[in-house]
N, CA, C and O of each residue as an XYZ file, in Angstrom:
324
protein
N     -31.067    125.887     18.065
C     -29.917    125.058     18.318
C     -29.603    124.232     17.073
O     -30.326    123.782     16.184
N     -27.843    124.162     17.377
C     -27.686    123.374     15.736
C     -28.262    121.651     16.149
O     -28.799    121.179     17.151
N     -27.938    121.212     15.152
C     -28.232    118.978     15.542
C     -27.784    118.901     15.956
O     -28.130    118.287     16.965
N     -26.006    119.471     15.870
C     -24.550    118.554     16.546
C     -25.123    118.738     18.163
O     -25.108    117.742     18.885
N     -25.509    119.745     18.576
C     -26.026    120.308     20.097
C     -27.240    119.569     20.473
O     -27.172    118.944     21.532
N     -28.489    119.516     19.716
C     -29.104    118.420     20.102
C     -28.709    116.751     20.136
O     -29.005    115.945     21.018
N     -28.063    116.548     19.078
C     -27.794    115.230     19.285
C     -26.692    114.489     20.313
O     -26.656    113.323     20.707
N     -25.575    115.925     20.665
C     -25.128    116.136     22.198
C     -25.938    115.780     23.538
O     -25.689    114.747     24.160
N     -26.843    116.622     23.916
C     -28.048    116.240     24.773
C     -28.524    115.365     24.526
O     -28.700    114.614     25.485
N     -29.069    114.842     23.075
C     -29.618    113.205     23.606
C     -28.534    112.079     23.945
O     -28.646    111.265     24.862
N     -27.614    112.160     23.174
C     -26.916    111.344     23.699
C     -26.141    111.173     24.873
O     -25.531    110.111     24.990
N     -26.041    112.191     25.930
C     -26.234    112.514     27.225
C     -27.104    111.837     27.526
O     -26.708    110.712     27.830
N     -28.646    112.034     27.631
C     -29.825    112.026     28.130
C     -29.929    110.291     28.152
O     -30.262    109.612     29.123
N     -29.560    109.820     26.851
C     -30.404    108.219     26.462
C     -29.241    107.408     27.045
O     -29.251    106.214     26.746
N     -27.967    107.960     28.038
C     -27.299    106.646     28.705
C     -27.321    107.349     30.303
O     -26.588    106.809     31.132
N     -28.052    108.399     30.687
C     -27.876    108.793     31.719
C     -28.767    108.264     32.720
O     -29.405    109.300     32.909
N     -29.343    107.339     33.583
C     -30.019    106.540     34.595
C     -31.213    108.304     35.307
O     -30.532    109.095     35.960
N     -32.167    108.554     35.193
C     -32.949    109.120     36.128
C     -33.340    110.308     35.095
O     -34.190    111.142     35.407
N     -32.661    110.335     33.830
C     -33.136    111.646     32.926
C     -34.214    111.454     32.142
O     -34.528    110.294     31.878
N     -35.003    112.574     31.609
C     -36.258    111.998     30.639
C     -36.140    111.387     29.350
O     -37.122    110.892     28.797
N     -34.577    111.391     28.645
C     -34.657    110.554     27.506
C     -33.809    109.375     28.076
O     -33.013    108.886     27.274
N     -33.837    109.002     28.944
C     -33.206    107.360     28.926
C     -33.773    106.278     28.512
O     -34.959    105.989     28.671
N     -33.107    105.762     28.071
C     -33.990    104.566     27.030
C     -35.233    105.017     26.514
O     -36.162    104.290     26.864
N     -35.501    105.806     25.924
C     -36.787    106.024     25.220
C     -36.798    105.751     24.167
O     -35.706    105.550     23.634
N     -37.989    105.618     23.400
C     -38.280    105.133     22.107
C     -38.119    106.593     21.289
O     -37.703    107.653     21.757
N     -38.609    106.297     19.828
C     -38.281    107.070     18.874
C     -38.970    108.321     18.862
O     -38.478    109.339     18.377
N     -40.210    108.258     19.438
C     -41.848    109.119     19.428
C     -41.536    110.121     20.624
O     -41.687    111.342     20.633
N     -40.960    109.108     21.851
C     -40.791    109.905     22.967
C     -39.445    111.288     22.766
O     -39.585    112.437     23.184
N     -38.422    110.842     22.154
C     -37.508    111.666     21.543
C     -37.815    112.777     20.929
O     -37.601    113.883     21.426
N     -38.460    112.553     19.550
C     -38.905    113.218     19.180
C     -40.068    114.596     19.890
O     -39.957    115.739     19.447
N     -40.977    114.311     20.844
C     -41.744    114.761     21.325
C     -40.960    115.579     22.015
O     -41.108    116.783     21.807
N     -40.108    115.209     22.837
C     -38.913    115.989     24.133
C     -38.213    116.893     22.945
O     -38.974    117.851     22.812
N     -37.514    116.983     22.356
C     -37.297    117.687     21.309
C     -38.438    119.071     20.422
O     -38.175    120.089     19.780
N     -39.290    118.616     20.701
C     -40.525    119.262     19.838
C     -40.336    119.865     18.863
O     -40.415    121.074     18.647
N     -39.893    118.462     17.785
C     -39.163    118.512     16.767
C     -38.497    119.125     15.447
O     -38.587    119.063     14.221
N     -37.658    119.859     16.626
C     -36.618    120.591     16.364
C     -35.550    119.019     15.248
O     -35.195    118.855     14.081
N     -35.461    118.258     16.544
C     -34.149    117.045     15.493
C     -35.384    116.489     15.092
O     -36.494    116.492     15.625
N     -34.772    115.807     13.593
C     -35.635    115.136     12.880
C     -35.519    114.119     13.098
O     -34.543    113.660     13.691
N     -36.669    113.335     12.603
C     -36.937    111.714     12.879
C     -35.727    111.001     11.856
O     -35.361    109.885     12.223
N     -35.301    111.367     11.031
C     -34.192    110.347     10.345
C     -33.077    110.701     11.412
O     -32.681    109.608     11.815
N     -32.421    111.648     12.025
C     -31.499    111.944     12.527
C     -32.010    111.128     13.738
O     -31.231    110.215     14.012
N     -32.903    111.183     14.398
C     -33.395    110.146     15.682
C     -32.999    108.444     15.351
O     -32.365    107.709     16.108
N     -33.576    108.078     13.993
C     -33.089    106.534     14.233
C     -32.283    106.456     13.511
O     -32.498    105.408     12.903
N     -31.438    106.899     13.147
C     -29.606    107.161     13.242
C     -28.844    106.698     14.142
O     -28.002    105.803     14.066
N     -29.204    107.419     15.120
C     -29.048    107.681     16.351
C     -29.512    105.950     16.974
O     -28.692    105.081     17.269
N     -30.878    105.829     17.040
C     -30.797    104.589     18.236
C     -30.435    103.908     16.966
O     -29.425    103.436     17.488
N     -30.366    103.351     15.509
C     -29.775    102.674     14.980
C     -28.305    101.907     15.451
O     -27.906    100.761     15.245
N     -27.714    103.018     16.143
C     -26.012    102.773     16.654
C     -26.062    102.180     17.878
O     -25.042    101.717     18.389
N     -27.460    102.123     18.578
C     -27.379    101.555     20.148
C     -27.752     99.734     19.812
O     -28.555     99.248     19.016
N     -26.949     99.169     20.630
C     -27.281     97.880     20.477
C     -28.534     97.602     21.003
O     -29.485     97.246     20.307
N     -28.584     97.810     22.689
C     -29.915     97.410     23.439
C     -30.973     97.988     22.765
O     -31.913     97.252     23.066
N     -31.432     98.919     21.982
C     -32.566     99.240     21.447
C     -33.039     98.627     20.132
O     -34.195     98.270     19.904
N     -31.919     98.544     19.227
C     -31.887     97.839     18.074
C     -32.389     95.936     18.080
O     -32.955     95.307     17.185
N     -31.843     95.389     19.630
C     -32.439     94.072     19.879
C     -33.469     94.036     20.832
O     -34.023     92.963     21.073
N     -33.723     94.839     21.277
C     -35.065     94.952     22.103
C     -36.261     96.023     21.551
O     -36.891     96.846     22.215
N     -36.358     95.695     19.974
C     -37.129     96.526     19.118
C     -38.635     95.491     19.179
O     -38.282     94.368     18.819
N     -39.627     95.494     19.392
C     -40.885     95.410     19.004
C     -41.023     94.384     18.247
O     -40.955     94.984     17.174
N     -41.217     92.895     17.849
C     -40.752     92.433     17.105
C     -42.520     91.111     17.174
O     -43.096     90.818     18.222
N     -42.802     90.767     16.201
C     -43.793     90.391     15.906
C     -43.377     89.094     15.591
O     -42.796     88.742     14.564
N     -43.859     88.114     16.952
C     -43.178     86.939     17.059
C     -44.335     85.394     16.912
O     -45.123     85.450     17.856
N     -44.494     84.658     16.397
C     -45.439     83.865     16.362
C     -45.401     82.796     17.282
O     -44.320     82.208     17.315
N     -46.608     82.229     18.318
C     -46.259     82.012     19.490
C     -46.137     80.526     18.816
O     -46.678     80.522     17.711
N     -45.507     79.111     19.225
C     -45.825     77.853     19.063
C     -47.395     77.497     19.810
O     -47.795     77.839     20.922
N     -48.072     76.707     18.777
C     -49.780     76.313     19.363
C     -49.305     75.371     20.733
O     -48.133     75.057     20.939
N     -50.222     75.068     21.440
C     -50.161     74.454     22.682
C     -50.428     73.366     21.858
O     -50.957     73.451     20.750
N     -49.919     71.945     22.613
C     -49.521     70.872     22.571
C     -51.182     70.139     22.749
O     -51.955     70.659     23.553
N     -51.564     69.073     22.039
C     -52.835     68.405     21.934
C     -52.794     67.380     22.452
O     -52.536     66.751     21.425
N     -52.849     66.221     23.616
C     -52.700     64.805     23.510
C     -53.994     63.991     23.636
O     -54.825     64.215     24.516
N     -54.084     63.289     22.954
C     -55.135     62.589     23.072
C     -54.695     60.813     23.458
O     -53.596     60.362     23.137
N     -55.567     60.123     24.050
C     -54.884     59.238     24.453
C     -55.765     57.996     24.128
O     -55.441     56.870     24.505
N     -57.113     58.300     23.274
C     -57.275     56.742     22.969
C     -58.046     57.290     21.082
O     -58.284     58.344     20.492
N     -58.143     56.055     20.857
C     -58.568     56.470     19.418
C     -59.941     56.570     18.961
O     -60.714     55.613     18.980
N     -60.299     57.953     18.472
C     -61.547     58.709     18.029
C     -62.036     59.890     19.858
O     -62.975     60.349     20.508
N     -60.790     59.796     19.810
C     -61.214     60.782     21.524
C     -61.144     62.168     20.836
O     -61.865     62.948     21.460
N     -60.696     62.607     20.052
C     -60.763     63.969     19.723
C     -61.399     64.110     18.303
O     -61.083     63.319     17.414
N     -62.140     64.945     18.125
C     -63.147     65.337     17.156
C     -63.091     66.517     16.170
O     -62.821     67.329     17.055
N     -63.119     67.103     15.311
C     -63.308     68.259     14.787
C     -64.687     68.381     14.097
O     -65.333     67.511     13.511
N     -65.003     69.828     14.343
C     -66.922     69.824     14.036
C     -66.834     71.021     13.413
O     -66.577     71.949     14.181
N     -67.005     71.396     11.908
C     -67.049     71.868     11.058
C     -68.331     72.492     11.236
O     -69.133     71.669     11.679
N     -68.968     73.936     11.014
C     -69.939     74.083      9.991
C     -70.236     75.017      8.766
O     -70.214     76.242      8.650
N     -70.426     74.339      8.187
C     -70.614     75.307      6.463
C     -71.394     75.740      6.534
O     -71.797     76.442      5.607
């Protein structure tokens, strides 16, 4: 099959509710394919989708939990070298 025909079917597949490429990631695509379409032609592809592009994997740093201490020398730090 040519790309234009695969990339037909996925793009069928990745807005269709109950099919095996709906919303799938890049790996899963590829795999369903058994890669026939190539991986640049794949994130091409979800490149152009909004919901995937902002709901990408994203390595977020949490804020530390909050410390209170409420009289003075109540909290300690204990070092050892």
């Amino acid at each position: 099959m040519s790309i234009e025909n695969l990339l037909e079917i996925l793009k069928d597949g990745f807005n269709r509710p109950g099919h095996a490429l709906f919303r799938s990631g890049q790996n899963k695509i590829y795999d369903y394919f058994g890669g026939e379409l190539p991986k640049k032609e794949i994130e091409k592809f979800l490149s152009k989708d909004y919901a995937y592009t902002i709901h990408r994997n994203q390595a977020r740093r949490r804020p530390p939990n909050p410390v209170y201490k409420h009289f003075k020398r109540y909290q300690f730090q204990v070092c050892k070298y």
